[in-house]
N, C-alpha and C positions, 0 to 999 in steps of 0.2 A: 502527554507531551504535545498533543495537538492544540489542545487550547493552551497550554503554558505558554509557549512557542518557546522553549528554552535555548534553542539551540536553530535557526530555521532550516539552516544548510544541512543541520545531520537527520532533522526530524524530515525532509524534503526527500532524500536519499530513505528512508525508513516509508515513506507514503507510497514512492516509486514502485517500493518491494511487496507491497499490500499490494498496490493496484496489480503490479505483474501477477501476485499471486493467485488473485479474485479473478482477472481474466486470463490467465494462463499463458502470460505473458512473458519473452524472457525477460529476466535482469542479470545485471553484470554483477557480478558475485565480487567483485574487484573492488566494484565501490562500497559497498558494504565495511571490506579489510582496513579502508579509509576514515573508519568514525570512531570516536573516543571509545573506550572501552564501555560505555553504560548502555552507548547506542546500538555496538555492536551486540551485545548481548540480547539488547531487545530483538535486534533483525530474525540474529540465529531463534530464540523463543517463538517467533512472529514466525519461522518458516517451518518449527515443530509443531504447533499450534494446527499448522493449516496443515501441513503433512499428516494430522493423526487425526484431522476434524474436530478437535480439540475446539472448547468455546463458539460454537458457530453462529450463538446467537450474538456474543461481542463480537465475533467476526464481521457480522452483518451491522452491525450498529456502526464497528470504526469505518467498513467499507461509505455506510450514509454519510457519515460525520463527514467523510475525505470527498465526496459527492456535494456535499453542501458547499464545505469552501473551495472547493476546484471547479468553477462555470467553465473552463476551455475543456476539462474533463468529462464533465455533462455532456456537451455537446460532442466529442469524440465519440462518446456512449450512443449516443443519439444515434451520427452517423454509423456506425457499426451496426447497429439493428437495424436502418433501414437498408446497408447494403447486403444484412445476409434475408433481407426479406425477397429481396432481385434475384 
């Protein structure tokens, strides 16, 4: 869905849920309730996935993938590691 861009507002809302999950981040479980039923379905999968460690090497792959096209993300990342280096 990332490279499709089928949808960007719901797949946007679906990146959010990845990245909170990868950094242990909350998310609002509210938005989620808000996306057509194919996306929601993905969300809910995406948070069994991570919850059972399930695929961890695609986990790590979509984490890149969402790394590559998010530069303001990168650099969030960035800062985060240099402030838990202080």
């Amino acid at each position: 869905m990332l490279e499709r861009k089928v949808d960007p507002e719901q797949v946007a809302v679906l990146v959010e849920l990845a990245v909170g999950l990868q950094l242990g981040r909350p998310f609002d479980l509210r938005r989620l309730c808000r996306l057509d039923p194919e996306y929601f379905e993905l969300g809910v999968d995406l948070m069994r996935d991570w919850r059972f460690n399930y695929h961890i090497a695609a986990r790590s792959k979509l984490f890149e993938d969402i790394l590559a096209r998010d530069h303001g993300l990168q650099s969030r990342m960035c800062h985060l590691g240099s402030a838990a280096a202080h």
